[in-house]
Each structure stands twice: as C-alpha cells, then as structure tokens.
C-alpha positions in Angstrom: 17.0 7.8 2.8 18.6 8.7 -0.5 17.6 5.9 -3.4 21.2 4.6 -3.7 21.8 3.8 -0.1 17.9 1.8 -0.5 18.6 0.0 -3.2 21.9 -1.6 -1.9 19.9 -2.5 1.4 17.0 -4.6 -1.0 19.7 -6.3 -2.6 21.7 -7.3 0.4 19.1 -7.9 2.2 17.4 -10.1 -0.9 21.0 -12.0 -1.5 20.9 -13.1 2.0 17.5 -14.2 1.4 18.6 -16.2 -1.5 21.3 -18.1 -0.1 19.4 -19.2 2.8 16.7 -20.7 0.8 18.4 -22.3 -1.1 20.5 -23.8 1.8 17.4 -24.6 2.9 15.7 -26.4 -0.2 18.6 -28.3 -0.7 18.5 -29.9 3.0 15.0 -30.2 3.1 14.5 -31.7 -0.5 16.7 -34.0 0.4 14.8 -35.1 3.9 12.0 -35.4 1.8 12.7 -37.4 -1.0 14.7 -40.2 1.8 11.5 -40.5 4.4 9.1 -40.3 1.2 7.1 -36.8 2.7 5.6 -34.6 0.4 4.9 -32.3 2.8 8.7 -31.6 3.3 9.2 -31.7 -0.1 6.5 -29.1 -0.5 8.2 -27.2 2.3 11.2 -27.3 -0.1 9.2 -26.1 -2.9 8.0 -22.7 -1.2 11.6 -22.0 -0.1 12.2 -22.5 -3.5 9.7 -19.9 -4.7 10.8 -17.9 -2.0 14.7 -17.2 -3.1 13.5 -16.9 -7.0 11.2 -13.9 -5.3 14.1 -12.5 -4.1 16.1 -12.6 -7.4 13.3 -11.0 -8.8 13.0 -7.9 -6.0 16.7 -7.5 -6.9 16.1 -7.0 -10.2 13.0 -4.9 -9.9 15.2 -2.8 -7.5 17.7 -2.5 -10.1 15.5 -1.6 -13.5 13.2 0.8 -10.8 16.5 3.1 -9.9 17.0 4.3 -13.3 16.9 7.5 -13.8 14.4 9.7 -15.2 14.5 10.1 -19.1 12.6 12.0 -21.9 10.1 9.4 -21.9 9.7 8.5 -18.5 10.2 12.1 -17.0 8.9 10.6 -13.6 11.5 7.3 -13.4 11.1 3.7 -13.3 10.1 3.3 -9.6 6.6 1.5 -10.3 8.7 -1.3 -12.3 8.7 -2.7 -8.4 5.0 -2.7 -8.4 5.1 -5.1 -11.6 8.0 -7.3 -10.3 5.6 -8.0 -7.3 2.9 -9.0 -9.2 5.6 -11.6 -10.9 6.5 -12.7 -7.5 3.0 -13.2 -6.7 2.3 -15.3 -9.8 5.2 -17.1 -8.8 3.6 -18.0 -5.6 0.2 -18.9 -6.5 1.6 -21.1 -9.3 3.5 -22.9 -6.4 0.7 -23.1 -4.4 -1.8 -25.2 -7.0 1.5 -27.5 -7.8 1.4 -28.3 -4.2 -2.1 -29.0 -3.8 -2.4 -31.0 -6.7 0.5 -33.2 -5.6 -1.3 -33.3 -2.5 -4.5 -34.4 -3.3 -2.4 -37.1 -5.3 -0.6 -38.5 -2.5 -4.1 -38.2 -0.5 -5.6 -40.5 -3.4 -2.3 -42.8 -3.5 -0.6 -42.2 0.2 3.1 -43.5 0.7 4.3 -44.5 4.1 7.4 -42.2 5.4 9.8 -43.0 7.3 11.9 -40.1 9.6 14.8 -40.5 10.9 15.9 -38.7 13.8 18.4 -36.5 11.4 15.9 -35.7 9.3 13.4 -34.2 12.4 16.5 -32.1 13.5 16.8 -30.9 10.2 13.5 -30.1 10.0 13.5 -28.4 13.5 16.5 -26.8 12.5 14.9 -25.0 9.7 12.3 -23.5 11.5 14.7 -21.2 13.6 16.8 -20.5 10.5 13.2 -19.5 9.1 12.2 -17.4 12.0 15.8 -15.7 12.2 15.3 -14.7 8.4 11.8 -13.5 8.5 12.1 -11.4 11.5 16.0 -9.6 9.9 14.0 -8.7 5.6 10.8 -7.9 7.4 12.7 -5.4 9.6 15.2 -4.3 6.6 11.5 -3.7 4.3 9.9 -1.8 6.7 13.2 0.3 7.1 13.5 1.3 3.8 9.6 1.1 2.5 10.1 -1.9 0.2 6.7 -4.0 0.4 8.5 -6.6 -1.6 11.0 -7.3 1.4 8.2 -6.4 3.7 6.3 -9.1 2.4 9.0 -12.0 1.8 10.0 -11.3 5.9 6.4 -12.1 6.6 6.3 -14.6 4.7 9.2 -16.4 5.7 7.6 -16.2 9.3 4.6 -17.6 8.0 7.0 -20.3 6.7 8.1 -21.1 9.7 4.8 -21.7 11.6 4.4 -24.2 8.2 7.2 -26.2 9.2 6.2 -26.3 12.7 3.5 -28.0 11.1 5.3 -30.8 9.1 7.3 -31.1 12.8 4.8 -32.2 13.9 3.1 -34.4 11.4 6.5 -36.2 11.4 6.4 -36.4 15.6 3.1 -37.9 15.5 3.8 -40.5 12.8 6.5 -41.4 14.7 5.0 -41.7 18.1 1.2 -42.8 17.1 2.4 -44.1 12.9 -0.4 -41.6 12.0 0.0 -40.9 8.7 -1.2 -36.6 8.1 1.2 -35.8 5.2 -1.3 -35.7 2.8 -3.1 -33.6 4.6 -0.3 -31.1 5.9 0.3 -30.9 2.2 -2.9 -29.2 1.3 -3.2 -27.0 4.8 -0.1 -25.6 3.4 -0.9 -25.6 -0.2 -4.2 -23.6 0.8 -1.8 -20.8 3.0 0.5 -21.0 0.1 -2.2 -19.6 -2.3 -4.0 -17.2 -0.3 -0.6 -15.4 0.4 -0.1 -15.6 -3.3 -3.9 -13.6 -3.5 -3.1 -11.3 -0.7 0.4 -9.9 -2.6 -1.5 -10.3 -6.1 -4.4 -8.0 -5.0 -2.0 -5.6 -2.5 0.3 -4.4 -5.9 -2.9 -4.3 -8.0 -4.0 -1.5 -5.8 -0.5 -0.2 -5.9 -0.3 -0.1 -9.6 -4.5 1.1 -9.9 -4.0 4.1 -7.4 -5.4 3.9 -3.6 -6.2 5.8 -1.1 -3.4 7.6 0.5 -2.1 6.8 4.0 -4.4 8.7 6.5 -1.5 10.1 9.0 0.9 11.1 5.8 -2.1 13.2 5.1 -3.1 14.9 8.0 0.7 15.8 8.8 0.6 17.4 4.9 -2.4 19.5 5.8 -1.1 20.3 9.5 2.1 21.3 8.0 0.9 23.8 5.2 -2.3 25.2 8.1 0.7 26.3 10.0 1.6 29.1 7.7 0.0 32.4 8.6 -3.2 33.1 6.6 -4.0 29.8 5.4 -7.1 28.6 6.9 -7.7 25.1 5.7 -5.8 22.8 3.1 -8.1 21.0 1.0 -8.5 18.5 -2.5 -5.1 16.8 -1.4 -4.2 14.5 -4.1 -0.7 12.0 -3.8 0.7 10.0 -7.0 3.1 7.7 -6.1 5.0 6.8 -8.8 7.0 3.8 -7.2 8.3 3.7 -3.4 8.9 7.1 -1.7 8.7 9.0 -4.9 5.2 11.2 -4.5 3.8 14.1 -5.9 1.0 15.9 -4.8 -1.1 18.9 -5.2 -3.6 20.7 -2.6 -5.9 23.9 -2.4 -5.5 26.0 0.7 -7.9 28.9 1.5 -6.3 31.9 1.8 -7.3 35.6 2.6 -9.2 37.7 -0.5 -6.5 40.8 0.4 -3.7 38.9 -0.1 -1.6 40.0 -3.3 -0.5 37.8 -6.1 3.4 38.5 -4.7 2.5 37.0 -1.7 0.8 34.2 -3.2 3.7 33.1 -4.6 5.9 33.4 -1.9 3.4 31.4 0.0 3.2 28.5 -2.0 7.2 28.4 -3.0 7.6 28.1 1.1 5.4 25.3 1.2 6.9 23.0 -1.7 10.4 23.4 0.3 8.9 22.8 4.0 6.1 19.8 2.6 9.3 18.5 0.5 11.6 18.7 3.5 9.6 17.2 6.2 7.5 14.2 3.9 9.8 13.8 0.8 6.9 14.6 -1.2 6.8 17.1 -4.2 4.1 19.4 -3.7 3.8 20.5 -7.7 0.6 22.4 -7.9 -1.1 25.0 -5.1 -4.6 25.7 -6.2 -6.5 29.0 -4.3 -9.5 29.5 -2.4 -10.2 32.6 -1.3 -12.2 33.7 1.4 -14.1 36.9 2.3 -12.1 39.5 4.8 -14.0 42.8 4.3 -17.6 41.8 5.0 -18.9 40.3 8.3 -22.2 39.4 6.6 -20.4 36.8 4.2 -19.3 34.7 7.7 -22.7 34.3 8.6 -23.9 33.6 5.1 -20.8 30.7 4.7 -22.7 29.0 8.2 -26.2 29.2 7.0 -25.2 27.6 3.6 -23.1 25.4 5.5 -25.7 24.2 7.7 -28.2 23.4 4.4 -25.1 21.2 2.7 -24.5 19.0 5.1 -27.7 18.6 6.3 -27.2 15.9 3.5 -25.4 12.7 4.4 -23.7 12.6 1.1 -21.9 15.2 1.8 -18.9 15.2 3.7 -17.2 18.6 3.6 -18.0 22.0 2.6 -14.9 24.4 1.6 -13.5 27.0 -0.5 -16.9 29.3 0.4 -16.8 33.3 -1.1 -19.5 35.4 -1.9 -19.6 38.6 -3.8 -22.9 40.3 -2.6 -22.9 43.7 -5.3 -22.4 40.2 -8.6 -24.8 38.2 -6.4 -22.2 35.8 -7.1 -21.6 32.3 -4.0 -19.3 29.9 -4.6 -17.8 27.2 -2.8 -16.8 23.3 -2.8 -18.6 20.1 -1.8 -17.0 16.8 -1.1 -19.6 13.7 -2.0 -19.3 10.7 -1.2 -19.1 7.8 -4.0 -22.4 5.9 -3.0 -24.3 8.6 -4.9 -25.3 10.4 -8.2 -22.8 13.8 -7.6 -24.8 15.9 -10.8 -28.0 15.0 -8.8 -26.7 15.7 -5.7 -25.0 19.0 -6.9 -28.2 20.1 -8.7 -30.5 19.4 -5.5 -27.8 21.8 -3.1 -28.0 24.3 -5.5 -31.8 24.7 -5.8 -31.7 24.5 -1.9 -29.0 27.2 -1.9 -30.9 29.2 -4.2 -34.2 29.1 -2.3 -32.8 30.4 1.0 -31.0 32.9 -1.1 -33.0 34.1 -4.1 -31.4 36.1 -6.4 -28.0 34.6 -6.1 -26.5 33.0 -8.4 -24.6 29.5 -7.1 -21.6 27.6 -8.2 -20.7 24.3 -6.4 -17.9 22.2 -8.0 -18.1 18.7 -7.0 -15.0 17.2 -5.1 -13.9 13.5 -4.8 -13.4 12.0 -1.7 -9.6 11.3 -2.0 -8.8 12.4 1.1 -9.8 13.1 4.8 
C-alpha cells in the first residue's frame, strides 16, 4: 500500500475516533457529575485520553510521511514510534489521576443516584464503544499502524469497562450497594497496565527487536529459490518506521561461480525480495562453498558434527576449505546466554585437534534470526 493512500486511512480513521470520544465524554461526564459516580466520570476521563491519542497518531502520521532529506536520508517514519510513547504517557498519567480520585472517594464515598436516562446512556455507550473498537482495530491492522491497532483494542477494552460501571449502577439500584469506589480503581488498574503494555511495545520498536519469524522465513525461501544458492544466512531487518525495512543477508553460493554472475544474482534478488516483501535488500554478502573436491563435503559434516555437539551453538554455515593453504573456514551462530570468545576459542581447539595442521577461522554470528 503506497504511504499516501496509508496515511489518509490513519487520519480518517483517527478523526472518526475523535469525534466519537468526544461525543462520548461529553454525555458521560455529564451522567457523572448528575448521579455523583466517579466511576462514569472516570469512564469519561479515558475517552478523553483516548481522542487526544488520536490527535496525536494524526500528527505522528503527518510529521512521519515526510520525505527523506540530506539529514535524514532514511525519512521520518520512526517519528510514529515516539508519538506512541506520548500517547502512552498520556495513558498512564490518566490512569494514576483515576486511581487517586478513587481511593479518595473510597476514603470519603458519595451516594449516587441513576436515573434510568443516565443507565441508557451508559448502556448506549458501550455498543458505540464496541462498534468503534472493532472498525480502527480493523483499519490498523490493514494498513500496519500499531497506534490504530492499539486504540481499536483499546476501545474494546473500554467497552468491557463500561460493562462494568453498568453494572455497578444496576446493582446500586436494585440491592443500593454502593461499588463505585471500587469500579474506580478496577478500572484505574486496567487503565495503567495498558498504559505499560503500549509504553514497553514502542520501546522495543524504537530499541530494535527481533524480526517477525514468517517475514523471515518467506525472505530466506524467496532468495533459496534462485539456482545455486544453497542457504540464506545472517539476515538482518532495520525498520526505520512502519513498512519501511532494509535488510541485508549472506547466501552460500557455488566457488565456480564468476564475479559477473554474482552480480547478476544479487541485483535479481533486491527486485524479487523488494517486490514480494516491500523490503530493501541493500547489502548481499558471499559464502562460498566447495564444488571441485568431494573430500571437503565430508570434512564440512565431521566439523559439523563437533560444533554442535555444543548446545550454544545453534547453526553452523558458510563452511569452505582449501586443503593445498590448509585453510577451514566457516560460521557459527551462538546463542546470547554464553561467553562467544570462549566459546569460539574452545571450537577451534576442538577443530584443530581432529584436524591438525589446519589452520581454523570461525566468525561468531548473532542470533538475530532463525
């Protein structure tokens, strides 16, 4: 989906989002402050927080669609990142208001006093909250915005809330058992640990993660399709905001192959990987592996065997061996619970052993991918 057509979803999507909150705060302030709840009013107070979220993912949206410049040569797209971690700030602030005021009302209770509009209203809410959530959650997912992803779920969230202060109010009015208090700080305590959940989510936007497992294996499927490439290894995806990723891999590829066909290669597989995942595939490292000698296959399986005999290891690639230099080379991936120089230096004394003689590289890899 091209970034234009994106951004005018978000901000359609999020203007809709705004106007029904605040329809919303307005109608439900007002029920609050006339039966004396503070559990509507805190209702009102998230749908509150909720439509300044949107105003914000609108202008996130906006000031992360610039285009690239001289000193931003890869654009403005994590600017979204940062607008969520205002939106979550926004949201745990209104959570501790709420549980404050709370806790006062527990200390201090007020009687209210519902009217049959103001249940109605209440009830009314909670399909008009339901209806929301369920249209920005699916507009999010459509065009990979986790700030609309995350205000649809909220807002369904939202509405199980207001299920709750239905029925507080019901069982007031049926059994005068007072619970507003104490809705108050059930929903002050969701409240903040959504705030928590979107705080920590963008932190591990903006630090770097791990990148989605199935975008990875179709990136490696896609480039082990081409004819002499045995393996795709050392994938590594930036994302600099949503849908905008570069990556670079190393594939394995045949020792006879020539440097022309090299570089046909790789320019095939920047078009296909950028056609079929939208990512820019900017940098093809080479392995090469051994065509002309039979012995170096069995050699690779024996070494292989002593590597991973070792359960910090997880893969062994990029194996060639040049028997007149006495020269073995090759890759291991380890795994971040352990010392890699001491693990390294142990494979190669093993390596060595079984092979005297030979002299062995091993570069460490990180586990970034499967």
């Amino acid at each position: 989906m091209e970034q234009k057509k994106r951004e005018q979803i978000i901000v359609r999507t999020s203007i809709i989002g705004i106007l029904t909150n605040v329809f919303l705060v307005i109608f439900k302030m007002g029920v609050g402050v006339l039966s004396h709840s503070i559990a509507v009013i805190l209702d009102a107070v998230n749908n509150l927080s909720d439509a300044l979220s949107s105003i914000i993912t609108i202008v996130g949206t906006k000031l992360s669609g610039k285009a690239p410049d001289k000193k931003h040569p890869l654009g403005y797209g994590r600017i979204e990142y940062l607008t969520s971690m205002v939106v979550a700030a926004i949201v745990l602030y209104a959570g501790f208001t709420s549980l404050v005021e709370s806790i006062k009302k527990i200390i201090r209770p007020e009687v209210a006093d519902y009217s049959p509009v103001s249940i109605l209203i209440i009830a009314a809410s909670i399909l008009v909250k339901l209806a929301l959530g369920t249209f920005v959650k699916k507009q999010g997912e459509k065009v990979n915005s986790g700030a609309l992803t995350a205000s649809g779920s909220d807002a369904l969230f939202d509405a199980i809330l207001s299920v709750s202060v239905l029925a507080s109010a019901l069982i007031y009015l049926f059994f005068h058992l007072s619970l507003e208090a104490f809705v108050g700080v059930a929903i002050s305590g969701v409240i903040i640990k959504a705030g928590f959940e979107m705080l920590t989510e963008t932190l591990d936007d903006i630090l770097g993660k791990r990148a989605d497992r199935d975008l990875v294996l179709k990136v490696k499927r896609l480039i082990a399709e081409e004819e002499g490439v045995r393996g795709a290894y050392d994938l590594v995806i930036n994302n600099y905001g949503p849908n905008r990723n570069i990556a670079s891999v190393h594939i394995e590829l045949p020792d006879s192959m020539t440097v022309d066909e090299v570089d046909r290669l790789t320019r095939r597989l920047e078009d296909k990987i950028y056609r079929e995942t939208a990512i820019f595939l900017t940098g093809v490292g080479v392995y090469s592996y051994n065509t002309r000698d039979d012995e170096a296959a069995r050699i690779r399986n024996q070494v292989q065997k002593i590597v991973l005999a070792h359960d910090s290891v997880l893969q062994m690639h990029g194996f060639y061996i040049d028997q007149e230099a006495k020269n073995m080379r090759f890759d291991a991936v380890i795994t971040f619970q352990v010392s890699v120089p001491e693990v390294i230096r142990q494979l190669e004394r093993e390596v060595e052993e079984a092979y005297p003689g030979y002299r062995v590289e091993i570069s460490p890899d990180v586990d970034v991918s499967d």
